[in-house]
Structure formats: C-alpha cells, structure tokens
MOPAC internal coordinates of N, CA, C and O (Angstrom, degrees):
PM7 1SCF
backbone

  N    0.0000 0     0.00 0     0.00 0    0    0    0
  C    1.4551 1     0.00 0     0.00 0    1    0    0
  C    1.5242 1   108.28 1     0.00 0    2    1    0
  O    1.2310 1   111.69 1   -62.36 1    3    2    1
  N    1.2611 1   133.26 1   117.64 1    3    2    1
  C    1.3813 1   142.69 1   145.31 1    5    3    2
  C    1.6740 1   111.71 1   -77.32 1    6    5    3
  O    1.2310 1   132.94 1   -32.27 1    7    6    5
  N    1.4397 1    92.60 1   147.73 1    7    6    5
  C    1.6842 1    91.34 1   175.97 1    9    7    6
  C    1.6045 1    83.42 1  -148.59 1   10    9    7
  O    1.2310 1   118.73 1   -27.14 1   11   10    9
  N    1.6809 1   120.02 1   152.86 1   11   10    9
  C    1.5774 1   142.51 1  -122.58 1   13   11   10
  C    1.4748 1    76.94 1  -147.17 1   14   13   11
  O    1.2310 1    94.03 1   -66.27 1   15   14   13
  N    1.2349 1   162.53 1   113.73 1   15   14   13
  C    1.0466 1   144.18 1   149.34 1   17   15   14
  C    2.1876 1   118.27 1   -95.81 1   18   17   15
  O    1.2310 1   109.22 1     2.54 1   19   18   17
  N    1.0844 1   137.80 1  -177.46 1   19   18   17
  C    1.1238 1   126.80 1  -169.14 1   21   19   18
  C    1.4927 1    94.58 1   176.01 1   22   21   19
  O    1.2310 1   123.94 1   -12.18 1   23   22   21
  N    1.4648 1   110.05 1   167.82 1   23   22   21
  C    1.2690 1   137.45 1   163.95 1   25   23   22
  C    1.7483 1   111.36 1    92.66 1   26   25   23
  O    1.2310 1   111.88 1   172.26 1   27   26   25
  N    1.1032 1   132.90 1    -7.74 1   27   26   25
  C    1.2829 1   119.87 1   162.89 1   29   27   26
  C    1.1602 1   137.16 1   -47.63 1   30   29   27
  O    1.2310 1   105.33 1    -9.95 1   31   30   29
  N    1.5401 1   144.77 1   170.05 1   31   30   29
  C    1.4274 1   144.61 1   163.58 1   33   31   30
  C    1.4540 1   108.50 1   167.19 1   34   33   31
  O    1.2310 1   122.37 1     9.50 1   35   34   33
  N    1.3793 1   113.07 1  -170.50 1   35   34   33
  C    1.0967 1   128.40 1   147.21 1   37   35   34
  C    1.3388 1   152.84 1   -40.90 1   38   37   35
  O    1.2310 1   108.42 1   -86.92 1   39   38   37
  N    1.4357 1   139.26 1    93.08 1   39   38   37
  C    1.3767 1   137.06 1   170.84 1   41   39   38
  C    0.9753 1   132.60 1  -172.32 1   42   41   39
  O    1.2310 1   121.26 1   -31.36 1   43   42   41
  N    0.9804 1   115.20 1   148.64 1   43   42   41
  C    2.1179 1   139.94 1  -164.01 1   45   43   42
  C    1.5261 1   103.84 1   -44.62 1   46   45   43
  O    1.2310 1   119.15 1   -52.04 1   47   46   45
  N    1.5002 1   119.23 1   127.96 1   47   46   45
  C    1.0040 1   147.22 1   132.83 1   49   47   46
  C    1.9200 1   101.63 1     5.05 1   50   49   47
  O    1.2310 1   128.76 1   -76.04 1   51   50   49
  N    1.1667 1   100.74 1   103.96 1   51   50   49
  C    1.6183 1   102.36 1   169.60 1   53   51   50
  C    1.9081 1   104.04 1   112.00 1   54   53   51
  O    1.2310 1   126.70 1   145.41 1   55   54   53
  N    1.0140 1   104.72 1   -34.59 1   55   54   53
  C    1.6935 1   150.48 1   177.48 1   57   55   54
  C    1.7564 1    89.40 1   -27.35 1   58   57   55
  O    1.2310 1   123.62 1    -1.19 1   59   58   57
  N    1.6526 1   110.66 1   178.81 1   59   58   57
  C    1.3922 1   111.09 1   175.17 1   61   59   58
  C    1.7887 1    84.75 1  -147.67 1   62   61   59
  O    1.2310 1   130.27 1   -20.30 1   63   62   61
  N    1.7296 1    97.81 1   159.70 1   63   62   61
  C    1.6616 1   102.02 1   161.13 1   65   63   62
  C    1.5121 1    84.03 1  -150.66 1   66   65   63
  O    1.2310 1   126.57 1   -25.58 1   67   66   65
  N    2.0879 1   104.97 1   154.42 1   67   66   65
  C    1.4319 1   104.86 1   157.90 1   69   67   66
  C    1.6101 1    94.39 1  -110.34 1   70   69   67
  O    1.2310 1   122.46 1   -33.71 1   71   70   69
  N    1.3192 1   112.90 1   146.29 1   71   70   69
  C    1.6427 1   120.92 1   161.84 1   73   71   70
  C    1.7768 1   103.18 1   -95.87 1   74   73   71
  O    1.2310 1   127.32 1   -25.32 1   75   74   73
  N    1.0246 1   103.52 1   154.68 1   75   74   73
  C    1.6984 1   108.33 1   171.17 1   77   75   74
  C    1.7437 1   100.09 1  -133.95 1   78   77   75
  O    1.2310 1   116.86 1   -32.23 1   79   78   77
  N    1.6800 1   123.57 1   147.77 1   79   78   77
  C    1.2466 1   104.36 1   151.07 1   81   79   78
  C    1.3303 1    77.70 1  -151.30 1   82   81   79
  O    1.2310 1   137.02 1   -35.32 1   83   82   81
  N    2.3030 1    84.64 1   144.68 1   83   82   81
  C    1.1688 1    96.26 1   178.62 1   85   83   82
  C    1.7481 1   117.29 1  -107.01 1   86   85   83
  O    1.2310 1   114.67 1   -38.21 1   87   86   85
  N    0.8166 1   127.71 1   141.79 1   87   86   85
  C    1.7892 1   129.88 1  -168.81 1   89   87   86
  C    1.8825 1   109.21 1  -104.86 1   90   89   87
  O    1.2310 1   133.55 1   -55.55 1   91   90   89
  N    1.8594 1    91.41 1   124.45 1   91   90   89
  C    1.8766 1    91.02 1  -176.27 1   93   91   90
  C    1.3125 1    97.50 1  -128.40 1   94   93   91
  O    1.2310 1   121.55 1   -23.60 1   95   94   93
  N    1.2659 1   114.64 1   156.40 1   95   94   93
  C    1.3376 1   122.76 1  -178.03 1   97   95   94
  C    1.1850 1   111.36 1   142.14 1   98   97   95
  O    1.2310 1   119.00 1    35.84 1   99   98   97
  N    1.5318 1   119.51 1  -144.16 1   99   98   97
  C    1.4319 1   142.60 1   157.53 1  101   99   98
  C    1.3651 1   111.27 1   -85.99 1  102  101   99
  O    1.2310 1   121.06 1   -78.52 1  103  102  101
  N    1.3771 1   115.59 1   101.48 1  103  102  101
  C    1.4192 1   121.68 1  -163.14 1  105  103  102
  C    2.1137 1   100.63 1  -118.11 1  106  105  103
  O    1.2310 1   125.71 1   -54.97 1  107  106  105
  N    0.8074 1   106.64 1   125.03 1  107  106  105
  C    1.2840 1   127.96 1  -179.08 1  109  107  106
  C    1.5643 1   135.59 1   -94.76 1  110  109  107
  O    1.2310 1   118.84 1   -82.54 1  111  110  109
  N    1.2922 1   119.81 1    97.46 1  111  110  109
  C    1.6017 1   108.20 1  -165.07 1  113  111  110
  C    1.2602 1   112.13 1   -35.15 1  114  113  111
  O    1.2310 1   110.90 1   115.64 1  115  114  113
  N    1.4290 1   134.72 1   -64.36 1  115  114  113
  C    1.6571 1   132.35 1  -157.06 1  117  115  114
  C    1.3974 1    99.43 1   -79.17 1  118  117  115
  O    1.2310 1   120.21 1  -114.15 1  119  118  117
  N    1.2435 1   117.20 1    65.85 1  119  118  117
  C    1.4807 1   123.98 1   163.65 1  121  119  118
  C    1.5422 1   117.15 1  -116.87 1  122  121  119
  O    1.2310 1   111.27 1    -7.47 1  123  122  121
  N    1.2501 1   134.04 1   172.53 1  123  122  121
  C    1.2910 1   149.81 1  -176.32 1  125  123  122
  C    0.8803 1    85.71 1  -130.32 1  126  125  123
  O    1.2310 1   124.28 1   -22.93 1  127  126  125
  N    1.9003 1   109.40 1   157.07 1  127  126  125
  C    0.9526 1   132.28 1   158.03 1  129  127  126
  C    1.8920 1   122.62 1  -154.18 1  130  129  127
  O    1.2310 1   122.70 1   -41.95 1  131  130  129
  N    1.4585 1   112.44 1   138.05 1  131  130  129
  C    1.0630 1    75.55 1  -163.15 1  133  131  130
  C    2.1652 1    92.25 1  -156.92 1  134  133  131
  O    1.2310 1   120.01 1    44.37 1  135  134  133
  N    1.3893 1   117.59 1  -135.63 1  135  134  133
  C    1.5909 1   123.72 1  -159.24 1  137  135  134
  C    1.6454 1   102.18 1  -132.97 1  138  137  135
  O    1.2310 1   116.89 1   -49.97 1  139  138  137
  N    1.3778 1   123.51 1   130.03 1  139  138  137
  C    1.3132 1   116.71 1   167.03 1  141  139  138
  C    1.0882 1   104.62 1  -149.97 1  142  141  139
  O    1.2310 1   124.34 1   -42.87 1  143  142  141
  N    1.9345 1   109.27 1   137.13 1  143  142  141
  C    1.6340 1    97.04 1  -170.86 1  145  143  142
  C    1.3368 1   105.57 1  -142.97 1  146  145  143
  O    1.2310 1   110.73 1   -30.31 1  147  146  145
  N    1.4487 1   135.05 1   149.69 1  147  146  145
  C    1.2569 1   139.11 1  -104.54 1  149  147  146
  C    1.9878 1    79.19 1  -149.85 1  150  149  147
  O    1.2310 1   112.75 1   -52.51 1  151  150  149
  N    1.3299 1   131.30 1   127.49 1  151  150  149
  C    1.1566 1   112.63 1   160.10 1  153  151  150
  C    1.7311 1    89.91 1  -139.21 1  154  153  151
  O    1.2310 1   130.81 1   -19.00 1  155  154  153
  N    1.7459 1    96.75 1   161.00 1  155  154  153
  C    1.4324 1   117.90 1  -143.24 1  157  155  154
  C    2.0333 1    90.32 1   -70.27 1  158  157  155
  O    1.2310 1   132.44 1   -46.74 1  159  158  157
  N    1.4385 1    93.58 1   133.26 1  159  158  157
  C    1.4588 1   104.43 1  -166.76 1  161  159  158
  C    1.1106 1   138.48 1    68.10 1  162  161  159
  O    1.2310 1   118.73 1  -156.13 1  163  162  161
  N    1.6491 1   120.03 1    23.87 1  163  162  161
  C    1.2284 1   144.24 1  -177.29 1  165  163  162
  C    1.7976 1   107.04 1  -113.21 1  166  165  163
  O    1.2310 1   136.32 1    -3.70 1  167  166  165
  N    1.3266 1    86.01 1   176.30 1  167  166  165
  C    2.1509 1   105.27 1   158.55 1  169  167  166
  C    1.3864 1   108.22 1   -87.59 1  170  169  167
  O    1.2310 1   128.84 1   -49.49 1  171  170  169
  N    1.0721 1   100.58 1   130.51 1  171  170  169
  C    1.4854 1    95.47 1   152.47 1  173  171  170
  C    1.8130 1   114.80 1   -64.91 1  174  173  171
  O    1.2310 1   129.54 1   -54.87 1  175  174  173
  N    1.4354 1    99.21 1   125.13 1  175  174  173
  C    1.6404 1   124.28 1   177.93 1  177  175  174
  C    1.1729 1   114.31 1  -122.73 1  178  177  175
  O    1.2310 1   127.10 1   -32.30 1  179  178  177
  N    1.5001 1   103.95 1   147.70 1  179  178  177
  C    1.9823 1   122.24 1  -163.11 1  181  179  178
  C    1.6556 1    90.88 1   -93.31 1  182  181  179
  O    1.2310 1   129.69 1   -53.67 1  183  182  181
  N    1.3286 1    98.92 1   126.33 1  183  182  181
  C    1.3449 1   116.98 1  -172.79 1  185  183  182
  C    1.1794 1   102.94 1   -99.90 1  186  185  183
  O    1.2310 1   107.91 1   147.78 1  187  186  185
  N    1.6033 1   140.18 1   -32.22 1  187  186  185
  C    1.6665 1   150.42 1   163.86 1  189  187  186
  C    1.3001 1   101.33 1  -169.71 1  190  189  187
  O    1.2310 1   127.49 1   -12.25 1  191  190  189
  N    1.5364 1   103.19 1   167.75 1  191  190  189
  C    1.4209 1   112.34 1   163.20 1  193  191  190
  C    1.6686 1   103.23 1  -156.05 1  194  193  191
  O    1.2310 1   122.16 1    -7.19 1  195  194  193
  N    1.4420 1   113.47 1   172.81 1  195  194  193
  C    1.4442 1    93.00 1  -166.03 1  197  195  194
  C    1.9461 1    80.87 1  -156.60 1  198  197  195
  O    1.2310 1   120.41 1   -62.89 1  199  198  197
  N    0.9838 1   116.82 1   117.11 1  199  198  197
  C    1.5598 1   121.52 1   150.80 1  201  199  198
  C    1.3028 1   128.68 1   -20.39 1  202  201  199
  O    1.2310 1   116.66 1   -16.61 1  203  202  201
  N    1.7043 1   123.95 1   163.39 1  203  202  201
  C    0.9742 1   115.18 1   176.05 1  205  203  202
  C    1.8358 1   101.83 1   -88.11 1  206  205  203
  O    1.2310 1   131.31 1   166.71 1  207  206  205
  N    1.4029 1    95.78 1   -13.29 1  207  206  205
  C    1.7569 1    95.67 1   176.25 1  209  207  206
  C    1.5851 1   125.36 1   -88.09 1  210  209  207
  O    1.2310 1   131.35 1  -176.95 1  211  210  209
  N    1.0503 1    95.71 1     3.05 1  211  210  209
  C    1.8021 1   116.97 1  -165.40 1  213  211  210
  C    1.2392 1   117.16 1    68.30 1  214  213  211
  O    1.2310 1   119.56 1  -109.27 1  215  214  213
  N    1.1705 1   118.45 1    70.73 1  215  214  213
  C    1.5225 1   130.64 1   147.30 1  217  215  214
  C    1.2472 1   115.91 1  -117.53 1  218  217  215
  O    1.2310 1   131.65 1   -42.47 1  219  218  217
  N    1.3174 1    95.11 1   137.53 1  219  218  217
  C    1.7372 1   106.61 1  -174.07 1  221  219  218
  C    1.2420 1   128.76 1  -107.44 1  222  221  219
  O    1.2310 1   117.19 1   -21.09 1  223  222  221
  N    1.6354 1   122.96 1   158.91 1  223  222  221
  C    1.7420 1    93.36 1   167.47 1  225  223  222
  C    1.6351 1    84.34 1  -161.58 1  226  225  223
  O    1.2310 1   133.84 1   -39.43 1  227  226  225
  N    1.4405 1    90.84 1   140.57 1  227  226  225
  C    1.7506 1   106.69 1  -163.16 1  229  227  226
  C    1.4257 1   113.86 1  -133.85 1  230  229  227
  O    1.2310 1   119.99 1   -60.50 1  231  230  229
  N    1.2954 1   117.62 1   119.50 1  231  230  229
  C    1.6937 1   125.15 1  -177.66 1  233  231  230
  C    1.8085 1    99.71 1   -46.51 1  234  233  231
  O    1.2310 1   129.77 1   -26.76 1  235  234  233
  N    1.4876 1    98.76 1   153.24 1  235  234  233
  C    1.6716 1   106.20 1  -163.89 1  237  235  234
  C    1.6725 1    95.59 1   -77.47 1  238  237  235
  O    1.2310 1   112.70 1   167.80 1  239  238  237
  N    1.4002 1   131.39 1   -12.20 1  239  238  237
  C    1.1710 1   127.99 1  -159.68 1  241  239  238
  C    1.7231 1   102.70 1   -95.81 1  242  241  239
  O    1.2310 1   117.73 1   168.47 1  243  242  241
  N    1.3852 1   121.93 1   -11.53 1  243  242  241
  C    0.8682 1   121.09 1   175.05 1  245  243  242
  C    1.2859 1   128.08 1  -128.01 1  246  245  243
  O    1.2310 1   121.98 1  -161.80 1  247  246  245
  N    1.6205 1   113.82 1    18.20 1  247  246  245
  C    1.4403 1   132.92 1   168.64 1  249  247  246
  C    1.5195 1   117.72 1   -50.06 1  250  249  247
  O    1.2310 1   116.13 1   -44.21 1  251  250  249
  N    1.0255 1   124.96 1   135.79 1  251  250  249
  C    1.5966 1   115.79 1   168.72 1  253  251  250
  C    1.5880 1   101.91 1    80.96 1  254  253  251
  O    1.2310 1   123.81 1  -172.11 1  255  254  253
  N    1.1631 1   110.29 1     7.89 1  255  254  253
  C    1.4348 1    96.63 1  -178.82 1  257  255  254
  C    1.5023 1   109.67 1  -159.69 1  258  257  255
  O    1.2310 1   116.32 1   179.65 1  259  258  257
  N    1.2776 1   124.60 1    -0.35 1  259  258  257
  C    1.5791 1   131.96 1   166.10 1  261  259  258
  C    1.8024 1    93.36 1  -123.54 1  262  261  259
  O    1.2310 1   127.89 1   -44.69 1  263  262  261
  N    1.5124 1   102.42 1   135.31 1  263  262  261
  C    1.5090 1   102.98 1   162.84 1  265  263  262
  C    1.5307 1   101.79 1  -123.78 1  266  265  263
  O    1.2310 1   123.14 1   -30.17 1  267  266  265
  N    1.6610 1   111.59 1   149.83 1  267  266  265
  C    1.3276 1   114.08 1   168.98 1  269  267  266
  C    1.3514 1   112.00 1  -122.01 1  270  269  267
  O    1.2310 1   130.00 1   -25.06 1  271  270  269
  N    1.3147 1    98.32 1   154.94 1  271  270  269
  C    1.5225 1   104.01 1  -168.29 1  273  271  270
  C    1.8227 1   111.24 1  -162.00 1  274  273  271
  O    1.2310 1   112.72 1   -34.02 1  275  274  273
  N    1.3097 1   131.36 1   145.98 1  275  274  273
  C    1.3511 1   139.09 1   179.57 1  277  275  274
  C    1.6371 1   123.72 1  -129.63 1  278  277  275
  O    1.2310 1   121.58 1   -18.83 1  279  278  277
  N    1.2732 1   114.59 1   161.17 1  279  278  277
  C    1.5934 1   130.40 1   168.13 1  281  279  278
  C    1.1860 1   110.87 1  -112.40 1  282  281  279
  O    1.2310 1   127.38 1   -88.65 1  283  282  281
  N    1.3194 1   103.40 1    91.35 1  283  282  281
  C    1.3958 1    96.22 1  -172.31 1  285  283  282
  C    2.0279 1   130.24 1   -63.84 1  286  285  283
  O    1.2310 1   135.30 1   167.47 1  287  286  285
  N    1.9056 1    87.99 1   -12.53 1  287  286  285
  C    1.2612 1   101.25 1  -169.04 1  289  287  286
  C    1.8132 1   100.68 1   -73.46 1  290  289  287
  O    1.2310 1   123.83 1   155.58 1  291  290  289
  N    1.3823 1   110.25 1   -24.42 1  291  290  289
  C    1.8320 1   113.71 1  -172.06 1  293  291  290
  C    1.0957 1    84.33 1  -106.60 1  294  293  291
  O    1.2310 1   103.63 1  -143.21 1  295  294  293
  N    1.5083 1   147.73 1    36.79 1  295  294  293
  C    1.6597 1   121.30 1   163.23 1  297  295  294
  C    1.6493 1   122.93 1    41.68 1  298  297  295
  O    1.2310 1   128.77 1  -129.08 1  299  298  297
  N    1.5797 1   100.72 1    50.92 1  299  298  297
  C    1.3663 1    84.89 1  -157.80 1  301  299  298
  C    2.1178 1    79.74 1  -141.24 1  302  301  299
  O    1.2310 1   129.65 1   -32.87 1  303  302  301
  N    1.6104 1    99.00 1   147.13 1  303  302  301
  C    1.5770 1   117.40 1   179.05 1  305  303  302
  C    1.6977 1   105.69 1  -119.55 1  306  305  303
  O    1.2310 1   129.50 1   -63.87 1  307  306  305
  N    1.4514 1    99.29 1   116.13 1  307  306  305
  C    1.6223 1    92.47 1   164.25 1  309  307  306
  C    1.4795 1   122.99 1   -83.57 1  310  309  307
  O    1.2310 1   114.25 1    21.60 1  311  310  309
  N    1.5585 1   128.49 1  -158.40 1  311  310  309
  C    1.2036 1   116.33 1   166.44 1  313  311  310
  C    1.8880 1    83.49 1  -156.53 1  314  313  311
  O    1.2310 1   104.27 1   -75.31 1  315  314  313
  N    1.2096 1   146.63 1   104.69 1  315  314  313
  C    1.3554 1   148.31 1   161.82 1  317  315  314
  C    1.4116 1   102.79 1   -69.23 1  318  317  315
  O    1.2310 1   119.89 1   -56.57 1  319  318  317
  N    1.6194 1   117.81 1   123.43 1  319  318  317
  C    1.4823 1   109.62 1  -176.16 1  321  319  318
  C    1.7312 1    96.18 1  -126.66 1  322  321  319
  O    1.2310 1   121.05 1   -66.52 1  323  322  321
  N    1.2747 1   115.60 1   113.48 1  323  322  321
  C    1.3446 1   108.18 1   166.95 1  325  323  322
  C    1.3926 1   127.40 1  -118.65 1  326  325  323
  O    1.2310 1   112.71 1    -8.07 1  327  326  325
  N    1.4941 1   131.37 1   171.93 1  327  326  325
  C    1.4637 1   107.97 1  -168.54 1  329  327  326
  C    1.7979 1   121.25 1    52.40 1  330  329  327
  O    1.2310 1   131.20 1  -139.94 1  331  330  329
  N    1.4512 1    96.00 1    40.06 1  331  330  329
  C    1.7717 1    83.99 1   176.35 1  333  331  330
  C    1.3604 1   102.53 1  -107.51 1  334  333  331
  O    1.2310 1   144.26 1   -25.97 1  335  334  333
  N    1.3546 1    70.46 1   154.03 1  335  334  333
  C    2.2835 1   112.55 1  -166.21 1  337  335  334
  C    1.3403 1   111.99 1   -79.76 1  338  337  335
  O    1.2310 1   110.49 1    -7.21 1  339  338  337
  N    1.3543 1   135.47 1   172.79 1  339  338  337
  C    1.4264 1   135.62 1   175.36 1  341  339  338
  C    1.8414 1   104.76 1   -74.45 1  342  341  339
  O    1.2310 1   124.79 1   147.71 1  343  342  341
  N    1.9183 1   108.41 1   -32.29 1  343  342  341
  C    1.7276 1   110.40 1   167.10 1  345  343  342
  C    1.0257 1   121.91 1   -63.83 1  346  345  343
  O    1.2310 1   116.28 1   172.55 1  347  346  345
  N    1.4695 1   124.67 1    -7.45 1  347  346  345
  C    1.4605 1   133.33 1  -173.74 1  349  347  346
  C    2.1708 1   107.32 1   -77.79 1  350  349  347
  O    1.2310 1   127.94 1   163.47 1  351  350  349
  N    1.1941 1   102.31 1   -16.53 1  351  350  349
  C    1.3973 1   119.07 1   179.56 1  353  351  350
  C    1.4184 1   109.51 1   -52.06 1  354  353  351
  O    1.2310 1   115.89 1   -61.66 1  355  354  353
  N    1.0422 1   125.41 1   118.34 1  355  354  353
  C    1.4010 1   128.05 1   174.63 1  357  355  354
  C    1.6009 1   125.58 1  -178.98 1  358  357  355
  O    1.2310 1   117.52 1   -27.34 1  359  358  357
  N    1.1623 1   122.33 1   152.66 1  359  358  357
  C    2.0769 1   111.84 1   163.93 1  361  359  358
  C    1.9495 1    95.82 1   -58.31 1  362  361  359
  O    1.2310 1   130.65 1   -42.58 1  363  362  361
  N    1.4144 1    97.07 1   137.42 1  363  362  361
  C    1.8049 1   100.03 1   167.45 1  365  363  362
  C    1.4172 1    78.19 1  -115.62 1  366  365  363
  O    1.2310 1   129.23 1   -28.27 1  367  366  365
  N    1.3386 1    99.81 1   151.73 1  367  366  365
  C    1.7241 1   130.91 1  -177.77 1  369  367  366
  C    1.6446 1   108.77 1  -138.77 1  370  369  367
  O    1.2310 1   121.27 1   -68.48 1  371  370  369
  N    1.6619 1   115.18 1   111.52 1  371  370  369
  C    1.3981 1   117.43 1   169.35 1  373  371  370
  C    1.5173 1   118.34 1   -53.52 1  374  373  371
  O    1.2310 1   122.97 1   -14.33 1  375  374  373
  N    1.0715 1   111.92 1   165.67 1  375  374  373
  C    1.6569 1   102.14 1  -167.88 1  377  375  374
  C    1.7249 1    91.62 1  -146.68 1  378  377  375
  O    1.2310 1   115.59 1   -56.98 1  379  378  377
  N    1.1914 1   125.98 1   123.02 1  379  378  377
  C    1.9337 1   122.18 1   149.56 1  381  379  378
  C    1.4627 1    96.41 1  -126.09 1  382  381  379
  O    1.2310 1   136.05 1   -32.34 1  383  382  381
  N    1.9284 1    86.53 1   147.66 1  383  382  381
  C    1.2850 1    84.33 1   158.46 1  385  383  382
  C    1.7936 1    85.99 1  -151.63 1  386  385  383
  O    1.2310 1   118.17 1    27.48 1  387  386  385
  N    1.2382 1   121.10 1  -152.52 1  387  386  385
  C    1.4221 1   128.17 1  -174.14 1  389  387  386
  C    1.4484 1    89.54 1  -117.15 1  390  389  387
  O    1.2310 1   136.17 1   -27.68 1  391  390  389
  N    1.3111 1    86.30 1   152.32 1  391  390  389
  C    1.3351 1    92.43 1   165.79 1  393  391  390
  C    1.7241 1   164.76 1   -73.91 1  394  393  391
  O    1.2310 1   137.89 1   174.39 1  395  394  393
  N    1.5654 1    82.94 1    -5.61 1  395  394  393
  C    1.5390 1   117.87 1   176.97 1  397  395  394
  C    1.8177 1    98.87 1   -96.21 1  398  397  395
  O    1.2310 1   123.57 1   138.76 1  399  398  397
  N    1.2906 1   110.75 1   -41.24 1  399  398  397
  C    1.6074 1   113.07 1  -160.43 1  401  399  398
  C    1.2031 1    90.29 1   -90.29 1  402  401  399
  O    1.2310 1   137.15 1    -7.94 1  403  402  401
  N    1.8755 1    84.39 1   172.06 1  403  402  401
  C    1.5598 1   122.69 1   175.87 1  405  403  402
  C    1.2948 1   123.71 1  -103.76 1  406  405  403
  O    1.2310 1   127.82 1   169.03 1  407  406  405
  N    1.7734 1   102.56 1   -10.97 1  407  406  405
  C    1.0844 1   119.06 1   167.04 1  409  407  406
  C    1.6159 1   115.69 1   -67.30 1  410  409  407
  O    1.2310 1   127.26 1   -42.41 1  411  410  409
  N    1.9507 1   103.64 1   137.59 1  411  410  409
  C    1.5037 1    83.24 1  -169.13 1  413  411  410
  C    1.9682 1    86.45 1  -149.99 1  414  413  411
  O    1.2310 1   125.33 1   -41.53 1  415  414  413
  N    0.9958 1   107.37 1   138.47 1  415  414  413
  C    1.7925 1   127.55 1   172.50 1  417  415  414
  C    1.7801 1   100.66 1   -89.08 1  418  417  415
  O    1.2310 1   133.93 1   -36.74 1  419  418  417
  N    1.4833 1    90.67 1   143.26 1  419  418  417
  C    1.8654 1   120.93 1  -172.90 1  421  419  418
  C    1.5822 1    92.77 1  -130.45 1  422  421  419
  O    1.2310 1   127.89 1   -50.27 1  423  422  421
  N    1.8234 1   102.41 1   129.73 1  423  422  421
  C    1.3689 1   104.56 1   153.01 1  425  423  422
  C    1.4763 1   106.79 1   -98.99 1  426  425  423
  O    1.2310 1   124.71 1     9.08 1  427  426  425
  N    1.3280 1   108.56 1  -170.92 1  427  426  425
  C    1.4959 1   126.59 1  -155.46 1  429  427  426
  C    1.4702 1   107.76 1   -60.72 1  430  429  427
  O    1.2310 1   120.64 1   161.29 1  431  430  429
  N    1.3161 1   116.37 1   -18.71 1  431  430  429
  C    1.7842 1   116.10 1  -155.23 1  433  431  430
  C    1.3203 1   109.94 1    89.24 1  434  433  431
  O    1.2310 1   117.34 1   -34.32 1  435  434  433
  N    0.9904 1   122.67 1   145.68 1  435  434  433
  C    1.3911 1   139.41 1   148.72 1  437  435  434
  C    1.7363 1   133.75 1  -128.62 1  438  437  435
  O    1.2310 1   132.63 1   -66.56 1  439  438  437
  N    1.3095 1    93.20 1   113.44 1  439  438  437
  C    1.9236 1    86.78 1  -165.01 1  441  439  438
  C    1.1707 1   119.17 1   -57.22 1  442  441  439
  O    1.2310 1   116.66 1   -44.00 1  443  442  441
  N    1.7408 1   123.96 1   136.00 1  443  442  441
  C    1.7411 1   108.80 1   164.70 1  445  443  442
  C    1.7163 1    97.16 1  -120.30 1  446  445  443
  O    1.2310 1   122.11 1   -32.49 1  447  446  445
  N    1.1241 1   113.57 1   147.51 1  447  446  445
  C    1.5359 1   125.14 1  -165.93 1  449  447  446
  C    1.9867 1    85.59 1  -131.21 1  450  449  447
  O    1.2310 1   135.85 1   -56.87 1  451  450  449
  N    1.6299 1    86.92 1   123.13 1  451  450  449
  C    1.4362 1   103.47 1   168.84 1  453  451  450
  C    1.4464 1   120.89 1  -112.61 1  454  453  451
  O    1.2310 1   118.72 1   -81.21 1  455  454  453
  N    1.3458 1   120.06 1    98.79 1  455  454  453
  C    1.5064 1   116.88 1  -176.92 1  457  455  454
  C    1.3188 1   117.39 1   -77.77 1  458  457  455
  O    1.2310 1   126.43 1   -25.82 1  459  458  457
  N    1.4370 1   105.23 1   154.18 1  459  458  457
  C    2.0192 1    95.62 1  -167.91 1  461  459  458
  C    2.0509 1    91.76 1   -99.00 1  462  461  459
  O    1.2310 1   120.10 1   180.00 1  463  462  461

C-alpha cells in the first residue's frame, strides 16, 4: 500500500487547511484509515482516524474543530482542519492499516505551519 498525501502549508491562526491522502495498491475493506502528526520534539500523536464503515475517533485537542472524512470509491482520507492554533503546527502523516492488524502504512508527511 502507498498512500500520496497533499494539502498542507502555511496559515494564520484562526485559518483553515484540507489535507487529502490518497491510498494505491491492495486496498482492503476492513481497514482504517486515518491522521498522525508529529511536531518538532514531540511523539508522534493520532490526530483521527475514521473506518472503512465510518467510525471515527478524534484526539480531544482537536474535537470540534478537525473533521474526518473519506471516498471510499478513490481510496482516499481527508482531514478538514478549522480553527487551527499555532499547537496545531506539525508534519501530519496518513496512516492505513487493517483492521485486525498491527501492521500499519505512513505517507510522506505533509507540513502545516500555524502562525499566531
């Protein structure tokens, strides 16, 4: 599985970004898929993830204010980020894995820079 991720950058405090990543390969219904984002001198932390059935599950810091959502027909996971903060700064990294396994696929990152 490769996953293509996109849409990061730059912007102001209050600001919006959408991320998209798209996933090719051998793609498997009982998979998850989902957001993890990495800021400089941190863990990497699960920012959402969302089923192939639509169930979701979203870090408390970004409730009410990141929505996730997919096509399942293009293998593809968004991430809607609104109201982002200067803590919102970090590499976001797509994430699949199946749903039984532990096995789990990383796209490239994509930087989002939050200016205050």
């Amino acid at each position: 599985v490769q996953l293509q991720a996109s849409g990061g950058g730059l912007v102001e405090a209050g600001g919006s970004l959408r991320l998209s990543c798209a996933a090719s390969g051998t793609i498997f219904s009982d998979n998850v898929m989902g957001w993890y984002r990495q800021a400089p001198g941190k863990q990497r932390e699960l920012v959402a993830t969302l089923t192939y059935g639509g169930t979701t599950d979203y870090a408390d810091s970004v409730k009410g204010r990141f929505t996730i959502s997919r096509d399942n027909a293009k293998n593809t996971v968004y991430l809607q980020m609104n109201g982002l903060k200067p803590e919102d700064t970090a590499v976001y990294y797509c994430n699949y894995k199946r749903s039984w396994s532990t096995k789990q696929y990383w796209g490239q990152g994509t930087q989002v820079t939050v200016s205050s």
